[in-house]
BALOBA-1460 file (C-alpha; in Angstrom, 3 decimals):
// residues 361
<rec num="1" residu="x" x="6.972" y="3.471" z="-2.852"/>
<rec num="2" residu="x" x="5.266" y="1.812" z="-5.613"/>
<rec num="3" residu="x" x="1.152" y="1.503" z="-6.402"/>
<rec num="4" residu="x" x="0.116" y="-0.990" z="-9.036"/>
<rec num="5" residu="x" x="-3.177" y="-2.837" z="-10.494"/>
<rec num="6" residu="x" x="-4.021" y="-6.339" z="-11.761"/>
<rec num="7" residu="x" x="-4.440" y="-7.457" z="-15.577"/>
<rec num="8" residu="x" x="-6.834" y="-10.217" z="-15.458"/>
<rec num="9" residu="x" x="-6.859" y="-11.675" z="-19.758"/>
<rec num="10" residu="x" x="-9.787" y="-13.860" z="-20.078"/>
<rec num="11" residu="x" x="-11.797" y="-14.190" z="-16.815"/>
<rec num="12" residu="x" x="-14.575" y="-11.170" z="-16.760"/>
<rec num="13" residu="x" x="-12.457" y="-8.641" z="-18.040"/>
<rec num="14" residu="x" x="-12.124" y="-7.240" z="-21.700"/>
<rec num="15" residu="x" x="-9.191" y="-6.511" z="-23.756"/>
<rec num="16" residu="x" x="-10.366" y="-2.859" z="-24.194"/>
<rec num="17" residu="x" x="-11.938" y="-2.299" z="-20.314"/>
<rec num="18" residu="x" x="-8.067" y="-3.717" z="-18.961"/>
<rec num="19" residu="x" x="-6.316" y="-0.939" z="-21.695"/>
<rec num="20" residu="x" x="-8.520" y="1.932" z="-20.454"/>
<rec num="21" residu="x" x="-7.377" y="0.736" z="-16.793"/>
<rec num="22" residu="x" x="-3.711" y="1.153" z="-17.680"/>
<rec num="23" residu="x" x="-4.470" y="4.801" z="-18.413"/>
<rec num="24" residu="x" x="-6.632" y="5.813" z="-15.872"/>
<rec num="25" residu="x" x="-4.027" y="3.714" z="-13.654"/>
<rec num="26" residu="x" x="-1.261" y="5.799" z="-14.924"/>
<rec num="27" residu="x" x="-3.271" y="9.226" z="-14.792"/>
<rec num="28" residu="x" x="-3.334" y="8.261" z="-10.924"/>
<rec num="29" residu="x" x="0.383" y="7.549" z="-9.651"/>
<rec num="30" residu="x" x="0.491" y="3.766" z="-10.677"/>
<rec num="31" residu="x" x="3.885" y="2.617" z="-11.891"/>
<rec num="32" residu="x" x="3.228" y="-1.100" z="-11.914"/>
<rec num="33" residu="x" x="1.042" y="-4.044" z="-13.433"/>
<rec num="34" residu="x" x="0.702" y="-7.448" z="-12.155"/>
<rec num="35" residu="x" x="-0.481" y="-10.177" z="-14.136"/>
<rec num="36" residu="x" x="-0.308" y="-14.024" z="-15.269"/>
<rec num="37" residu="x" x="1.366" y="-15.651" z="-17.902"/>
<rec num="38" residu="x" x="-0.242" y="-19.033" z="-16.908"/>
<rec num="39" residu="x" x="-1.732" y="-19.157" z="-20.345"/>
<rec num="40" residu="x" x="-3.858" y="-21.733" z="-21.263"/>
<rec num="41" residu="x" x="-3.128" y="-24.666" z="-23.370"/>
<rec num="42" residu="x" x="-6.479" y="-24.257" z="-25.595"/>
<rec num="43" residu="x" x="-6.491" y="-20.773" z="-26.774"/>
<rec num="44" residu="x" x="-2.652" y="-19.616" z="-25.955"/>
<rec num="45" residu="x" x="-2.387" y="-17.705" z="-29.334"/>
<rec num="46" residu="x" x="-5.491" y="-15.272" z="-28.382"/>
<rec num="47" residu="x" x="-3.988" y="-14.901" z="-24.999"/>
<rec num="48" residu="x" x="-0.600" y="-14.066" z="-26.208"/>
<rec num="49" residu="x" x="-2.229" y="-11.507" z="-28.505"/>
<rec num="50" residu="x" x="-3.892" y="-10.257" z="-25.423"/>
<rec num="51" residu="x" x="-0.868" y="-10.292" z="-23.660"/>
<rec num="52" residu="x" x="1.374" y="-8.090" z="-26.357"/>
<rec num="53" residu="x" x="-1.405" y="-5.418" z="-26.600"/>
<rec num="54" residu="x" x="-1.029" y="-5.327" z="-22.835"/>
<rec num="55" residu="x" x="2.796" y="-5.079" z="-22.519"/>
<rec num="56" residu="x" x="2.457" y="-2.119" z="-25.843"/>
<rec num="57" residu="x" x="0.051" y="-0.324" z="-23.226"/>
<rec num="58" residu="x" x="1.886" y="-0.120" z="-20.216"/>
<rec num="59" residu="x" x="5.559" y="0.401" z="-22.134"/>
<rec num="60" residu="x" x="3.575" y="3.233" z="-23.637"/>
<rec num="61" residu="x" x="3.021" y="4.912" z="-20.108"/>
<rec num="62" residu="x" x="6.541" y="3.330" z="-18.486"/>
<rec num="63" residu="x" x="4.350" y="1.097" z="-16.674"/>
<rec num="64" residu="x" x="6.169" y="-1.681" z="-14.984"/>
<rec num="65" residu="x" x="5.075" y="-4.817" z="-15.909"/>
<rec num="66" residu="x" x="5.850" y="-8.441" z="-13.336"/>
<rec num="67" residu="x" x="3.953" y="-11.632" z="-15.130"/>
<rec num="68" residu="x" x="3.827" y="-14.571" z="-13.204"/>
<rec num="69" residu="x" x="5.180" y="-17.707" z="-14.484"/>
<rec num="70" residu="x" x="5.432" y="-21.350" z="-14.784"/>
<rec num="71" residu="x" x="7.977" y="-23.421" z="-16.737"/>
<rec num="72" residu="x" x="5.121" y="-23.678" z="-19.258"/>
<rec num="73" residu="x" x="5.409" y="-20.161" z="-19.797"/>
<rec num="74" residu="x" x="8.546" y="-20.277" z="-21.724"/>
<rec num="75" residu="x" x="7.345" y="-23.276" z="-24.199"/>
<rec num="76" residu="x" x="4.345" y="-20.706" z="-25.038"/>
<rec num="77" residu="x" x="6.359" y="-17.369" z="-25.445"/>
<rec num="78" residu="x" x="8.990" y="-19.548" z="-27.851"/>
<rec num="79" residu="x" x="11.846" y="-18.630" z="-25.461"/>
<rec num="80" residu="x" x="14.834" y="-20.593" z="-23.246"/>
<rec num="81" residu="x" x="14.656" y="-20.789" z="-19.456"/>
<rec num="82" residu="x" x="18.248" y="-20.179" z="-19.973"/>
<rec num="83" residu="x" x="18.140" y="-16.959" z="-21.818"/>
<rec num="84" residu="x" x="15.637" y="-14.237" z="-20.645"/>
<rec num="85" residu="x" x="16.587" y="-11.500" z="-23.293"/>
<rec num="86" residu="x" x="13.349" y="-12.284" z="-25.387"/>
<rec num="87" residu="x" x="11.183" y="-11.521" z="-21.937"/>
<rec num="88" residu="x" x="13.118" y="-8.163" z="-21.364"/>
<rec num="89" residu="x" x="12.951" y="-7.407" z="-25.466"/>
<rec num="90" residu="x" x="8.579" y="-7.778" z="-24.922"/>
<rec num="91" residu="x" x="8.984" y="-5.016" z="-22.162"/>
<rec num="92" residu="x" x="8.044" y="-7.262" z="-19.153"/>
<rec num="93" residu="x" x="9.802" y="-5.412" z="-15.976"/>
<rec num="94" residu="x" x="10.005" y="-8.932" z="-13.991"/>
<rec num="95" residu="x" x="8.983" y="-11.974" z="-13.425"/>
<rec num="96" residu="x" x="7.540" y="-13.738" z="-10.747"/>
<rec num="97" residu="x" x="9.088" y="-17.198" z="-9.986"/>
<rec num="98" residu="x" x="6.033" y="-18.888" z="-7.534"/>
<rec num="99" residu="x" x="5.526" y="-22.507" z="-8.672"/>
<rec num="100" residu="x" x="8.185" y="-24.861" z="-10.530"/>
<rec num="101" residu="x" x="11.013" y="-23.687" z="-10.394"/>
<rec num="102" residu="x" x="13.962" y="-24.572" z="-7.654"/>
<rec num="103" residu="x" x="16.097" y="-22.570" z="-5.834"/>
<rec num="104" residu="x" x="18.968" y="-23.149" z="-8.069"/>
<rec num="105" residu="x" x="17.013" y="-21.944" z="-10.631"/>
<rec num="106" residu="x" x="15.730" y="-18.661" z="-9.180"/>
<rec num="107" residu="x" x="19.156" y="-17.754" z="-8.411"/>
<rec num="108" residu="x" x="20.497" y="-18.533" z="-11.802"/>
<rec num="109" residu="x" x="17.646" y="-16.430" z="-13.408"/>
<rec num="110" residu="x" x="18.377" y="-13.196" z="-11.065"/>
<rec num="111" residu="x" x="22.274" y="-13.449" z="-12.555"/>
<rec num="112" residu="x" x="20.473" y="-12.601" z="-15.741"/>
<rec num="113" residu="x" x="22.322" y="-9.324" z="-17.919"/>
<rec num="114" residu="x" x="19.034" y="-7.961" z="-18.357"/>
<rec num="115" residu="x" x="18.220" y="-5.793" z="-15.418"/>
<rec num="116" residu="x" x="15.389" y="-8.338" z="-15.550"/>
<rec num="117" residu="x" x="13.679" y="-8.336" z="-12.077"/>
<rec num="118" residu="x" x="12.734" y="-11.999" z="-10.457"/>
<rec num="119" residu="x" x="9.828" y="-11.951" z="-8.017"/>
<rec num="120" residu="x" x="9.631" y="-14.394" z="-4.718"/>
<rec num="121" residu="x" x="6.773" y="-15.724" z="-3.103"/>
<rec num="122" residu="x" x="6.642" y="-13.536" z="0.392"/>
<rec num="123" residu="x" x="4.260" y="-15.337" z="1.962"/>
<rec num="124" residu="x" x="6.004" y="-18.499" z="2.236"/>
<rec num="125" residu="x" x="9.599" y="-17.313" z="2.475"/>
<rec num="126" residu="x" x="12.112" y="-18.871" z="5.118"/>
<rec num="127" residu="x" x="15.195" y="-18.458" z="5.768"/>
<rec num="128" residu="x" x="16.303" y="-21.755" z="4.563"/>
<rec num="129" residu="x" x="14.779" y="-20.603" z="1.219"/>
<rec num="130" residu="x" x="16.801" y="-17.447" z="1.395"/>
<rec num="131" residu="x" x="19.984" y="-18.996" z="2.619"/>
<rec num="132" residu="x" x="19.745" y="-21.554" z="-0.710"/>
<rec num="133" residu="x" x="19.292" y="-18.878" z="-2.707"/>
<rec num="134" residu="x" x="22.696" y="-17.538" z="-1.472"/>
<rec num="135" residu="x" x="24.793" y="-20.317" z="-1.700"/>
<rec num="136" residu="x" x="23.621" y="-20.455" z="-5.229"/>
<rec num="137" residu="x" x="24.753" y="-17.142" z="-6.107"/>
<rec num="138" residu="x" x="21.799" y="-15.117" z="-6.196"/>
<rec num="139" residu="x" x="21.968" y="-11.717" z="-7.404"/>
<rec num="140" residu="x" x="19.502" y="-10.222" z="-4.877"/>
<rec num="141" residu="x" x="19.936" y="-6.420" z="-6.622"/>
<rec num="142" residu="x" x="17.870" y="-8.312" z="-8.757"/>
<rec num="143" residu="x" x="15.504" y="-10.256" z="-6.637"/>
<rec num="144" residu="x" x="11.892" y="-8.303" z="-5.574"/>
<rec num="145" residu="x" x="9.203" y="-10.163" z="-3.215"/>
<rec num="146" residu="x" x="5.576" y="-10.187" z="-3.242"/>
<rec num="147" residu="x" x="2.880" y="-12.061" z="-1.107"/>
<rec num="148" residu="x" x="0.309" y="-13.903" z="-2.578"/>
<rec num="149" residu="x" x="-3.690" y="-12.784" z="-1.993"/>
<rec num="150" residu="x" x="-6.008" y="-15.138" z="-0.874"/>
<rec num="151" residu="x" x="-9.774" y="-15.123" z="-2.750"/>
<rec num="152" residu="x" x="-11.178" y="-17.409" z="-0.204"/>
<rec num="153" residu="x" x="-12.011" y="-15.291" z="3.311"/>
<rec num="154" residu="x" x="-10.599" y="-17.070" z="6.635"/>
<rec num="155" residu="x" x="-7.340" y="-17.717" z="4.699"/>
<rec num="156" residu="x" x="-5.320" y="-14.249" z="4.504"/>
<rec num="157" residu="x" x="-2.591" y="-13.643" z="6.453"/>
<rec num="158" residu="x" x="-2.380" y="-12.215" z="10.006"/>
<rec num="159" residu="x" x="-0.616" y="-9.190" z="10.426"/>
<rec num="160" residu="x" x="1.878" y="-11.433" z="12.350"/>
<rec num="161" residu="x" x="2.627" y="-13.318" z="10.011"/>
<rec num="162" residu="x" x="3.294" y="-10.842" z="7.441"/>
<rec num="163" residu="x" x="5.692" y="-9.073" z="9.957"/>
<rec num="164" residu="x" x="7.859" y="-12.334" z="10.244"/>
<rec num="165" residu="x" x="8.041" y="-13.047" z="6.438"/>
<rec num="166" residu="x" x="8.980" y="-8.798" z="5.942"/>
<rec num="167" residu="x" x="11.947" y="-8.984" z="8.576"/>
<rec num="168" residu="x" x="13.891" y="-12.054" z="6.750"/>
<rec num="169" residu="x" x="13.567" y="-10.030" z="3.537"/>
<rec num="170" residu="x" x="14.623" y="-7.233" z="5.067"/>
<rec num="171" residu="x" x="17.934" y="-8.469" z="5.835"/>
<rec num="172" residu="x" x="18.763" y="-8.812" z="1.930"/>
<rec num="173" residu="x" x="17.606" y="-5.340" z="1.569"/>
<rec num="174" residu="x" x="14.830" y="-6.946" z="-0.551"/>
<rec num="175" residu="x" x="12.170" y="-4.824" z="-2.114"/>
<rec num="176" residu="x" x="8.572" y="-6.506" z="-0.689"/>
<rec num="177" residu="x" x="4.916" y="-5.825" z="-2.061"/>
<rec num="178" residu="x" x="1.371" y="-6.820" z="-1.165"/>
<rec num="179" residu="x" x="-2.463" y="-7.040" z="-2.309"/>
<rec num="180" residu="x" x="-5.091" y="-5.310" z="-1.195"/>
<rec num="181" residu="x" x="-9.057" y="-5.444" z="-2.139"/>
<rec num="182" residu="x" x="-11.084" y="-4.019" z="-4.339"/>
<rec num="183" residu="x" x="-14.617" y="-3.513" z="-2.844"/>
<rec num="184" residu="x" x="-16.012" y="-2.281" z="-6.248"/>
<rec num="185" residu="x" x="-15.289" y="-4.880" z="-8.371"/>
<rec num="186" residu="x" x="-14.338" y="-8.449" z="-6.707"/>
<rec num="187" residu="x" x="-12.537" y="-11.161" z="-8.856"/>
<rec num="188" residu="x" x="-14.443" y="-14.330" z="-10.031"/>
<rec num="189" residu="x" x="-14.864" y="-17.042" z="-9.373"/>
<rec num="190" residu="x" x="-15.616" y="-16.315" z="-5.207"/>
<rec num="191" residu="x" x="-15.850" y="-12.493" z="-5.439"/>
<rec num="192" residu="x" x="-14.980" y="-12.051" z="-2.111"/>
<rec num="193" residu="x" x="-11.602" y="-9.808" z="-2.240"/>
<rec num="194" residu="x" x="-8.004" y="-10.460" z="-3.214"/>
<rec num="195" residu="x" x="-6.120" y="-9.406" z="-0.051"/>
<rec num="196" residu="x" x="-2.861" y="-10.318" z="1.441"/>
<rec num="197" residu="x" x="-4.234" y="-9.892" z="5.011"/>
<rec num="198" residu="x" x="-7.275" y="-11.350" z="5.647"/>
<rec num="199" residu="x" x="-8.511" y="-7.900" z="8.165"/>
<rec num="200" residu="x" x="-8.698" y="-6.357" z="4.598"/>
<rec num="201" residu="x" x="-10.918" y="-8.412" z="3.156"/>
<rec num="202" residu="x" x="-13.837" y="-6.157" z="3.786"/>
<rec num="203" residu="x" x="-11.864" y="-2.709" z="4.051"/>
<rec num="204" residu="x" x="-11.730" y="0.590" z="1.841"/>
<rec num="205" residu="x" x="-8.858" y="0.316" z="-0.750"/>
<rec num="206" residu="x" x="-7.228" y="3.082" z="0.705"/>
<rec num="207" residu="x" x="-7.492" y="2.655" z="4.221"/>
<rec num="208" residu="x" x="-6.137" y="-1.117" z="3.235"/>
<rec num="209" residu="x" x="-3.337" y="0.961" z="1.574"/>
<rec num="210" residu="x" x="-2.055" y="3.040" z="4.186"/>
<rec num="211" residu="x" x="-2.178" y="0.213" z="6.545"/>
<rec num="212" residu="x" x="0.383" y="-1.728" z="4.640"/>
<rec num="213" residu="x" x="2.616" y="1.158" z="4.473"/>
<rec num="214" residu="x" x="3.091" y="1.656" z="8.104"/>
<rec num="215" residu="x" x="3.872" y="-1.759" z="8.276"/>
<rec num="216" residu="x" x="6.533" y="-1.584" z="5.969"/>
<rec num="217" residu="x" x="5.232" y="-2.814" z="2.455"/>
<rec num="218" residu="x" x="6.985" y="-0.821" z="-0.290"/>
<rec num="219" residu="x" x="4.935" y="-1.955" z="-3.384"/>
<rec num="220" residu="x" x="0.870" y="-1.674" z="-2.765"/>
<rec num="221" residu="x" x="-0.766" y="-3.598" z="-5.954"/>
<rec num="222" residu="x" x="-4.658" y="-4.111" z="-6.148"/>
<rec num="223" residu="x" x="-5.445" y="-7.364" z="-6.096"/>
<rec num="224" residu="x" x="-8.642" y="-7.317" z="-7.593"/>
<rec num="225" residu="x" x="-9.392" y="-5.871" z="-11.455"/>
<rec num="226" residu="x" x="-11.000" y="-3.262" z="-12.230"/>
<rec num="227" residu="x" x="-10.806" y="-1.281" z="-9.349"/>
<rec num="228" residu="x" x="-13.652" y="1.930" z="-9.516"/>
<rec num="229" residu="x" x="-12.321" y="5.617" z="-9.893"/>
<rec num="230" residu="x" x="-12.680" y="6.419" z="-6.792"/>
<rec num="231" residu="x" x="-10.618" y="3.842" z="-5.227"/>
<rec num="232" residu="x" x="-7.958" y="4.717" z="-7.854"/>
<rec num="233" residu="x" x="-7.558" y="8.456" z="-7.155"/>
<rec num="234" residu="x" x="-7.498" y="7.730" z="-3.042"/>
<rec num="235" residu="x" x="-4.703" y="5.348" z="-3.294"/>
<rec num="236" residu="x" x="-2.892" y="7.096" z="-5.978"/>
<rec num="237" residu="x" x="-2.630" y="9.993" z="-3.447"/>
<rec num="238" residu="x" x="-1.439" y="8.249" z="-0.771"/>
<rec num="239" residu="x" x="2.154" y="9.658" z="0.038"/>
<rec num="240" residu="x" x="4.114" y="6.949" z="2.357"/>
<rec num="241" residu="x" x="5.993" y="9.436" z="4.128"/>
<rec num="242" residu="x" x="2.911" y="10.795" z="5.949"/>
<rec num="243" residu="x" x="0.452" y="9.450" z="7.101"/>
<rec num="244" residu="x" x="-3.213" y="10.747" z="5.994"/>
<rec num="245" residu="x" x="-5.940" y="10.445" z="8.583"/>
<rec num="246" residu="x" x="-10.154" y="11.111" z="8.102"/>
<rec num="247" residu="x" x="-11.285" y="13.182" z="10.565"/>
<rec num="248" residu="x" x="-14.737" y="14.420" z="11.289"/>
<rec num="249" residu="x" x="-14.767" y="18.317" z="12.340"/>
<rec num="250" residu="x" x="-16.028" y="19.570" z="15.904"/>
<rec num="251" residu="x" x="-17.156" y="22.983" z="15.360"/>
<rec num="252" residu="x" x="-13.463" y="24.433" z="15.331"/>
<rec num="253" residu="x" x="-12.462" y="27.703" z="14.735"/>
<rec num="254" residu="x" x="-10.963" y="29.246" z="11.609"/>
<rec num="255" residu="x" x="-7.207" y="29.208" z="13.474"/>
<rec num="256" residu="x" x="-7.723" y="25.900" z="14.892"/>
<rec num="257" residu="x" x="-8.706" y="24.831" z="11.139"/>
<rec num="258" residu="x" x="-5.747" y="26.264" z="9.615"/>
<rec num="259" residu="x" x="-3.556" y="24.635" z="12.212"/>
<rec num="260" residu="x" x="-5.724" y="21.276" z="11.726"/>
<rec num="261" residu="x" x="-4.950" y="21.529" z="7.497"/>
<rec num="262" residu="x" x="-1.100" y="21.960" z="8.248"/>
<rec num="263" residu="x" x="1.559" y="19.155" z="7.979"/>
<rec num="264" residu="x" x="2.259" y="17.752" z="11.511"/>
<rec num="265" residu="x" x="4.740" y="15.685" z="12.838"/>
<rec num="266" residu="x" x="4.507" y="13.823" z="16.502"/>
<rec num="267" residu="x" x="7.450" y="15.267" z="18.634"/>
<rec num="268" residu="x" x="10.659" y="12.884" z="18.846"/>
<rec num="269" residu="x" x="10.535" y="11.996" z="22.322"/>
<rec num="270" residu="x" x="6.816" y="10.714" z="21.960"/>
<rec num="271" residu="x" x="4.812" y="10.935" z="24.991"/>
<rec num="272" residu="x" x="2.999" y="8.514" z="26.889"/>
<rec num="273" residu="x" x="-0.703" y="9.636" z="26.777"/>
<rec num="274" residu="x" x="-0.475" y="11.248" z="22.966"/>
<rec num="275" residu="x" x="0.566" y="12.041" z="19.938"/>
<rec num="276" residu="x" x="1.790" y="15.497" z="19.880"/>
<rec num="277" residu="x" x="2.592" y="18.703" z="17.464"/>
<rec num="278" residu="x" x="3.834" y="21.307" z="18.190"/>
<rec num="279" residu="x" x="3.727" y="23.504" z="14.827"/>
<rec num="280" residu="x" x="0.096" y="25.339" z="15.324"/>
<rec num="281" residu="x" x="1.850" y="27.115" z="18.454"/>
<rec num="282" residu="x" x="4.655" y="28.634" z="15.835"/>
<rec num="283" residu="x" x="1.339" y="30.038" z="14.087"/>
<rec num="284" residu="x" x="-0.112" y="31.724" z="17.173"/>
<rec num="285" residu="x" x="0.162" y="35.300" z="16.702"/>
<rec num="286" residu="x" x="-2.829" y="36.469" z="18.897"/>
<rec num="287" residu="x" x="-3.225" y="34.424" z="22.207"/>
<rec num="288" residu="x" x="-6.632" y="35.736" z="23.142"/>
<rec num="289" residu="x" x="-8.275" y="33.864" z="19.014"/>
<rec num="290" residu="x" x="-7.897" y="30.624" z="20.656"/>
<rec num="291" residu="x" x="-10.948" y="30.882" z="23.615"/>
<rec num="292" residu="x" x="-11.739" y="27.854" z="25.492"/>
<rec num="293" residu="x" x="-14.762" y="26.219" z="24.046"/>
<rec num="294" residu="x" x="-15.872" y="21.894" z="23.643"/>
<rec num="295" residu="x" x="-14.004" y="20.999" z="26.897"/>
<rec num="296" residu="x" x="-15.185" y="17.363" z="26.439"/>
<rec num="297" residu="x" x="-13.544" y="14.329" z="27.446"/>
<rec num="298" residu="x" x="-10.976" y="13.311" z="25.405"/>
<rec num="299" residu="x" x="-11.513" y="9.705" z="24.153"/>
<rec num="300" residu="x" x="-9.088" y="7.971" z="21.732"/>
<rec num="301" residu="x" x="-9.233" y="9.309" z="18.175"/>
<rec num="302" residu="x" x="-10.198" y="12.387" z="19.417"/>
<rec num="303" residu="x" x="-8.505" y="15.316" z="17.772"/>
<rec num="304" residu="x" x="-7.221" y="18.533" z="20.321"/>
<rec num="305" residu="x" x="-5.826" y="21.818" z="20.552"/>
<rec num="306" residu="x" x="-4.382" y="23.538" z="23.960"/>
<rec num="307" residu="x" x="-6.705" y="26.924" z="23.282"/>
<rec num="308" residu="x" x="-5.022" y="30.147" z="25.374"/>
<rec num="309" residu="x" x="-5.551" y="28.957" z="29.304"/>
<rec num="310" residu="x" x="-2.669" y="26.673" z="28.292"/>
<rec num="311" residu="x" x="-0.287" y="29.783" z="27.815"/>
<rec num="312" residu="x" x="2.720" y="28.818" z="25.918"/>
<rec num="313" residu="x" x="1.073" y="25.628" z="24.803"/>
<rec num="314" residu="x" x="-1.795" y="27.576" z="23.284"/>
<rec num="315" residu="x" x="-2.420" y="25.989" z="19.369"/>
<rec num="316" residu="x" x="-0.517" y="22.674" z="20.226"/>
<rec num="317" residu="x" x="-2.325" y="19.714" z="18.574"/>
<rec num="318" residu="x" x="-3.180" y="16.158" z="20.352"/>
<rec num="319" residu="x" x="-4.620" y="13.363" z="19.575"/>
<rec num="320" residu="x" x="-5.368" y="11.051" z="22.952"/>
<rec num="321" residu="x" x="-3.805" y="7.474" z="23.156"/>
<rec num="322" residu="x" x="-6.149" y="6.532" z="25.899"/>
<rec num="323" residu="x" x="-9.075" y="8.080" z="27.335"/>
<rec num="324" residu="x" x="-8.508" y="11.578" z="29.299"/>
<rec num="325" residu="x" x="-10.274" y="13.863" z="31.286"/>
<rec num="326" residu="x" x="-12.030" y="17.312" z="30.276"/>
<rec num="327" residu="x" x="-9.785" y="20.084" z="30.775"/>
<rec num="328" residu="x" x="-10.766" y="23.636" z="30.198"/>
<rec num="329" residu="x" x="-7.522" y="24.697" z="28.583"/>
<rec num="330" residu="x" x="-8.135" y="22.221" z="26.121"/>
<rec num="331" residu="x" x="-10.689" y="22.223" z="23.129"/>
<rec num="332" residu="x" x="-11.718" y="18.924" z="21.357"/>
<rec num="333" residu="x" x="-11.813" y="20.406" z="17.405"/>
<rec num="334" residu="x" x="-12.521" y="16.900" z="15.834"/>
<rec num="335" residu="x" x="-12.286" y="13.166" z="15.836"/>
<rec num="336" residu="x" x="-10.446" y="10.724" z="13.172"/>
<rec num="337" residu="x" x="-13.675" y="8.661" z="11.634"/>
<rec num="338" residu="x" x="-13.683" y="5.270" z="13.551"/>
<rec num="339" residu="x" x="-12.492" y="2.895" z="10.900"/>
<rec num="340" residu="x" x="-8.751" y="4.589" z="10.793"/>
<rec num="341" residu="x" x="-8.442" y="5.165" z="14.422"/>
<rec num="342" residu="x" x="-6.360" y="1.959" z="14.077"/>
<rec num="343" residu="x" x="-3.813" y="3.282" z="12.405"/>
<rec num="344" residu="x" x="-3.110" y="5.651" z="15.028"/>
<rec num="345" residu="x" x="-1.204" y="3.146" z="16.962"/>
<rec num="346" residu="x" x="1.423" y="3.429" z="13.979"/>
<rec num="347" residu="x" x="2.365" y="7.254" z="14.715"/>
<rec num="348" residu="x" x="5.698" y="6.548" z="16.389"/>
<rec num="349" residu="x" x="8.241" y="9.489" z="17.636"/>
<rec num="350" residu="x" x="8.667" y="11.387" z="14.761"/>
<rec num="351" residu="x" x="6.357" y="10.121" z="12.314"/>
<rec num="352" residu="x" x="4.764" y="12.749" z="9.876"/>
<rec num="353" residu="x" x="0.733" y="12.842" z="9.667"/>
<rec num="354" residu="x" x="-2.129" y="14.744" z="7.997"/>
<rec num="355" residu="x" x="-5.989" y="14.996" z="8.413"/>
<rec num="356" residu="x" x="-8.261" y="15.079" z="5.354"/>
<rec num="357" residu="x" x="-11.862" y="16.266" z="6.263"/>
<rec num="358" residu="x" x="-14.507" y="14.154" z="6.171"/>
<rec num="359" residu="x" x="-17.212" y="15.454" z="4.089"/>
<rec num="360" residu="x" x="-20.655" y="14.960" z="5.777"/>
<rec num="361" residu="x" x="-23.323" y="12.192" z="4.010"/>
């Protein structure tokens, strides 16, 4: 699992505001840096300058960093298509090959001796694409994918969509990233988001975040720069192997809120009607703490535990797939906030999840 941020030179962003990002970046869990070596033609000196205090930053913190690239980029940085030592030498982690170049010329760049890491469009992938880049000899040990974002709203991916494009990279074993929003600080010129899917558009960062790891994405990279503290220190805590839920409290008790802070993990053969766990009844030490009390209906999203008129069931934890009747052995404790209730169709047999208490306004 990777998190990352986008350097923006030029644009609305400063030299010193991007370098201060690095650091808080890194201070928060980020390993890598996008950004774009499409350097203009008029003040390419400046922007190179730019560019070199950028890589010195991020080497500095063993941030990785993938530029984007056109043939033009080479003519600029003084180097040979053919030859991508002086790229590795500046400390650039990888490069990402979207416009320009052919597949023969992808491939040949992933042979390179460099550990240098080429970076394919996602978005538009096929597997005639993939299949060319075989037969030319592709290292794909080398080869990482990204999709693009999309500044204009209507024109993000579907979720669909994305799906497809993951499961022919996944049969290369292909490392794949995505975008998501920023909703402090959108990018000029449209300021309206830099998502890969377009339901993000208008999302939290994190909740954007933990949506595209459930689906698969290994590398989460903000689209947008200059991203606000906040939205930094809730994705850099995001852990991909469990799933971390909001959840507003319903007057539980102090046993059903220790059992509500533990890790959880829905049982293996996963049940129709909910997501179970079974670890607050390995807890239960007195029966006769968990009285019956908020015997509501239990609507999706709604967050349970079997109180002691369930016997051996007593401190087992729920949360409803569909709607379900009140039942006195069983006390409704809290309910996930409604904008990550979503993601609750991702908790699969086995999957590991968490609650984080939502403070009131």
């Amino acid at each position: 699992m990777t998190k990352g941020i986008s350097i923006y030179l030029g644009l609305d962003y400063g030299l010193d505001e991007n370098l201060k990002l690095i650091e808080k970046a890194y201070k928060k869990g980020f390993k890598r840096i996008f950004t774009s070596l499409h350097i203009p033609e008029a003040n390419y000196k400046r922007f190179l300058k730019e560019f070199n205090e950028i890589v010195k930053t991020s080497n500095k913190y063993n941030m990785e960093i993938i530029a984007d690239i056109s043939p033009r980029t080479f003519k600029y940085l003084g180097c040979d298509a053919n030859d991508l030592k002086l790229l590795k030498e500046k400390g650039i982690y990888g490069i990402r090959t979207d416009f320009g170049f052919t597949e023969k010329e992808i491939a040949s760049f992933s042979r390179n001796d460099y550990g240098l890491k080429i970076e394919i469009n996602a978005s538009t992938i096929t597997e005639d694409f993939i299949k060319k880049l075989e037969g030319f000899g592709a290292n794909f040990n080398n080869i990482l994918a990204s999709h693009n974002y999309y500044p204009r709203p209507n024109t993000g991916l579907s979720k669909k969509t994305l799906l497809e494009k993951n499961n022919i990279l996944r049969k290369y074993e292909i490392e794949i990233g995505a975008f998501i929003p920023s909703q402090n600080n959108p990018r000029a010129p449209i300021y309206e988001g830099l998502p890969t899917l377009e339901e993000h558009r208008n999302l939290r960062a994190d909740i954007c975040a933990k949506h595209l790891f459930v689906l698969g994405i290994d590398s989460v990279i903000f689209g947008d720069g200059i991203p606000s503290d906040k939205e930094l220190k809730l994705v850099g805590g995001i852990d991909k192997d469990i799933l971390n839920l909001r959840i507003k409290l319903l007057n539980p008790t102090d046993m059903e809120k220790k059992i509500l802070s533990l890790e959880h993990t829905n049982r293996i053969d996963e049940a129709r009607d909910v997501i179970r766990s079974t670890v607050g009844r390995n807890i239960v030490t007195d029966i006769e703490k968990f009285y019956p009390h908020d015997n509501l209906e239990r609507n999706f999203g709604y967050v349970t535990i079997d109180n002691k008129k369930y016997k051996r069931y007593c401190g087992e934890l729920q949360i409803p797939k569909k709607e379900l009747p009140p039942d006195e052995r069983v006390n409704v404790v809290g309910e996930i906030v409604e904008e990550e209730k979503f993601l609750i169709n991702y908790i699969k047999g086995n999957t590991k999840f968490k609650f984080t208490v939502e403070e009131e306004k």
